[in-house]
C-alpha positions as CSV (number, residue, x, y, z in Angstrom):
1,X,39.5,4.9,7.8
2,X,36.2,3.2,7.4
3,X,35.0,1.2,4.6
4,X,32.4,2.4,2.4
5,X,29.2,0.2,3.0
6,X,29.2,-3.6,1.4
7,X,33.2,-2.8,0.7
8,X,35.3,-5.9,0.9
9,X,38.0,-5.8,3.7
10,X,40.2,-7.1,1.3
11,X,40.4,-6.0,-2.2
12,X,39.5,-7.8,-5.1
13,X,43.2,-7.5,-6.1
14,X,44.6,-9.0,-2.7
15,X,43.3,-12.6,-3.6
16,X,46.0,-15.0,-4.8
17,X,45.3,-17.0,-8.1
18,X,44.0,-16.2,-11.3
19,X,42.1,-13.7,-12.5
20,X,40.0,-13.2,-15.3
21,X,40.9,-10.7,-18.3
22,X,38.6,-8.0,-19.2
23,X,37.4,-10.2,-22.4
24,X,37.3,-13.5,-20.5
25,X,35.1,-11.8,-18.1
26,X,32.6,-10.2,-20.9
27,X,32.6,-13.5,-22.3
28,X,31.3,-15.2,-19.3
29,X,29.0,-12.5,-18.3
30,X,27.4,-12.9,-22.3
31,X,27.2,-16.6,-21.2
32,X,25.3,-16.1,-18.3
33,X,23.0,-13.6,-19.4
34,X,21.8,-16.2,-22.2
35,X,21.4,-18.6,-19.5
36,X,19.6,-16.8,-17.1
37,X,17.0,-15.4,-20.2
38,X,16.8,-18.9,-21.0
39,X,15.7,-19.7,-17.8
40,X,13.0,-17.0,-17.5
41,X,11.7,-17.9,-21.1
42,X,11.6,-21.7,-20.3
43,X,9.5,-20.7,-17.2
44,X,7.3,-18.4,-19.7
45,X,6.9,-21.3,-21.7
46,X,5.8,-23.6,-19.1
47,X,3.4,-21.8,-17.9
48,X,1.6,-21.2,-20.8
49,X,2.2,-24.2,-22.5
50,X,-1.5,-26.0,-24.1
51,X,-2.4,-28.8,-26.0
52,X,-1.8,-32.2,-27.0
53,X,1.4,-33.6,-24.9
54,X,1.0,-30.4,-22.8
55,X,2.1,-32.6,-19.8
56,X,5.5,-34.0,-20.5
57,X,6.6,-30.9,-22.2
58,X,4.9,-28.8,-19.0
59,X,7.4,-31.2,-16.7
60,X,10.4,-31.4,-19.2
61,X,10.1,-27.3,-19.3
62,X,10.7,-27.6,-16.0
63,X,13.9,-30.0,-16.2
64,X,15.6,-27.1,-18.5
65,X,14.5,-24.1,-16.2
66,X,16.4,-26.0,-13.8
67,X,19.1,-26.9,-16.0
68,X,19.9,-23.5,-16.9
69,X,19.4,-21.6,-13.7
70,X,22.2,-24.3,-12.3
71,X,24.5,-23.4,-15.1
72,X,23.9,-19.7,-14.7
73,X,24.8,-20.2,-11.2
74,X,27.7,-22.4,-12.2
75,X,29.2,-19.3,-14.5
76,X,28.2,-16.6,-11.9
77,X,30.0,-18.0,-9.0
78,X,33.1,-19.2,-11.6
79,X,33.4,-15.5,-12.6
80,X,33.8,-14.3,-8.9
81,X,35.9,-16.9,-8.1
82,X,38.3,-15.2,-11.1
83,X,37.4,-11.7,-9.7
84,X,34.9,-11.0,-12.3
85,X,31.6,-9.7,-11.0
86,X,28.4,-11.5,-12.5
87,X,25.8,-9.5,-13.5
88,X,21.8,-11.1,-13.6
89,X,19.9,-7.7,-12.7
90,X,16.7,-8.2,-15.1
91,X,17.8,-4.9,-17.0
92,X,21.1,-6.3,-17.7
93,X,19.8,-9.7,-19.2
94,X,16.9,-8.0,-21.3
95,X,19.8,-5.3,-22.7
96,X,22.2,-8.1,-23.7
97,X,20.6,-11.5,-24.0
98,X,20.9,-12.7,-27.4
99,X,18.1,-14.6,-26.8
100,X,15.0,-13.7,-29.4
101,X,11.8,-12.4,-27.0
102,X,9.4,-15.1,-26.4
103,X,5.9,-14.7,-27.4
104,X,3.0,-13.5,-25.1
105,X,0.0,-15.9,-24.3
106,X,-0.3,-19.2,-24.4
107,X,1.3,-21.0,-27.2
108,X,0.5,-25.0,-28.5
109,X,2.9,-27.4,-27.5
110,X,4.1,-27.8,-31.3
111,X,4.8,-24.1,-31.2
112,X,6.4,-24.0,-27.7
113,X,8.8,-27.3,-29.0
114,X,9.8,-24.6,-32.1
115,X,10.6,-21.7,-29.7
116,X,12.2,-23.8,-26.8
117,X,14.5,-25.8,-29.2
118,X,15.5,-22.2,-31.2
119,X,16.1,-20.7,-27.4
120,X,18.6,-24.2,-26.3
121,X,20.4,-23.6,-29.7
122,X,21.0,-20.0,-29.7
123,X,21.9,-20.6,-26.1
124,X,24.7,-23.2,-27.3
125,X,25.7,-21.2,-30.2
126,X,26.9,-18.2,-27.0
127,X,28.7,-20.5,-25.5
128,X,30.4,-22.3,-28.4
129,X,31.5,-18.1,-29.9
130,X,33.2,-18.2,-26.8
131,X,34.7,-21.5,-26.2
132,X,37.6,-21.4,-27.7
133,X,38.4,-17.9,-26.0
134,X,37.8,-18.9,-22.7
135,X,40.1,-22.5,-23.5
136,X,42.9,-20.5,-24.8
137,X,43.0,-18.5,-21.3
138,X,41.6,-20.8,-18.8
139,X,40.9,-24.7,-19.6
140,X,39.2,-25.3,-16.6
141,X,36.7,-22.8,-17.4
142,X,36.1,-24.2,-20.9
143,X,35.4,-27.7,-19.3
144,X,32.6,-26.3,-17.3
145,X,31.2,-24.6,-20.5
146,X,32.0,-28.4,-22.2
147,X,29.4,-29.9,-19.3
148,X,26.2,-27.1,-20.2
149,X,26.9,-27.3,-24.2
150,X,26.3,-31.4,-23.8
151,X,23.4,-30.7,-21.7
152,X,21.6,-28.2,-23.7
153,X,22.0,-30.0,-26.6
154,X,21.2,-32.7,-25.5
155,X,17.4,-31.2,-24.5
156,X,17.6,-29.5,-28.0
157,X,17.8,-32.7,-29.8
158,X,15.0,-34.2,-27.0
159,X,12.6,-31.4,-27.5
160,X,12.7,-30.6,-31.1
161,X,12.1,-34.5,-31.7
162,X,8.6,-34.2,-30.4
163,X,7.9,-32.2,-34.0
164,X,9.7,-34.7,-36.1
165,X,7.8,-37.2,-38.4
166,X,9.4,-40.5,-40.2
């Protein structure tokens, strides 16, 4: 009998180690849909960024593009290795990110600080709903999710300073 085009030779089923359940697998796949439409807004953002300070927010953009597209890919590649099948198809993200849509145009860098810094914490607050899921099943998952909560945080707190006053 031959496979059916792009069919494994081995089934899913056939790999030793764990596998993901059904929820740990939605969990992650909520995870990196937030990521990967917090990459795609960071890039909107940076390219229609203006203003005063437009060029270290332009380049820090940047640094959280690429922080999220690496975590994405982190929690995409985790999922298969648990037999779970990723899903970043743009229809897919815009149907379940719970990301809010990021304005049109350009946008001053004090508005862009706003937006970004809501985006990095609604990101965070995904993966913190399901953190203590994901630990209860597999720990070793929850410590990659331990890494990209620091970091997002971390440029939350560095980007919405930019708007603070003493």
């Amino acid at each position: 009998m031959t496979a059916a085009p792009g069919a494994s030779r081995r089934a899913e089923s056939d790999v030793a180690g764990f596998t993901a359940s059904p929820q740990l697998a939605q969990a992650l796949q909520q995870i990196l849909v937030d990521l990967v439409e917090l990459h795609l807004q960071g890039k909107q953002a940076h390219w229609n960024v203006v203003g005063h300070n437009f060029r270290d927010l332009h380049l820090q953009l940047d640094e959280i593009v690429d922080e999220a597209r690496e975590a994405a890919d982190t929690i995409a590649e985790r999922m298969r290795a648990l037999a779970a099948r990723p899903d970043g198809r743009s229809d897919t993200v815009a149907a379940g990110t719970t990301l809010p849509a990021f304005p049109d145009g350009e946008l001053n860098v004090s508005t862009v600080v706003d937006l970004v810094t809501t985006r990095l914490r609604a990101t965070v607050d995904t993966l913190r709903t399901h953190h203590d899921q994901v630990d209860s099943e597999d720990p070793a998952t929850a410590d990659l999710l331990h890494g990209i909560i620091d970091s997002l945080e971390k440029y939350a707190w560095m980007v919405s300073s930019e708007n603070r006053t003493v």
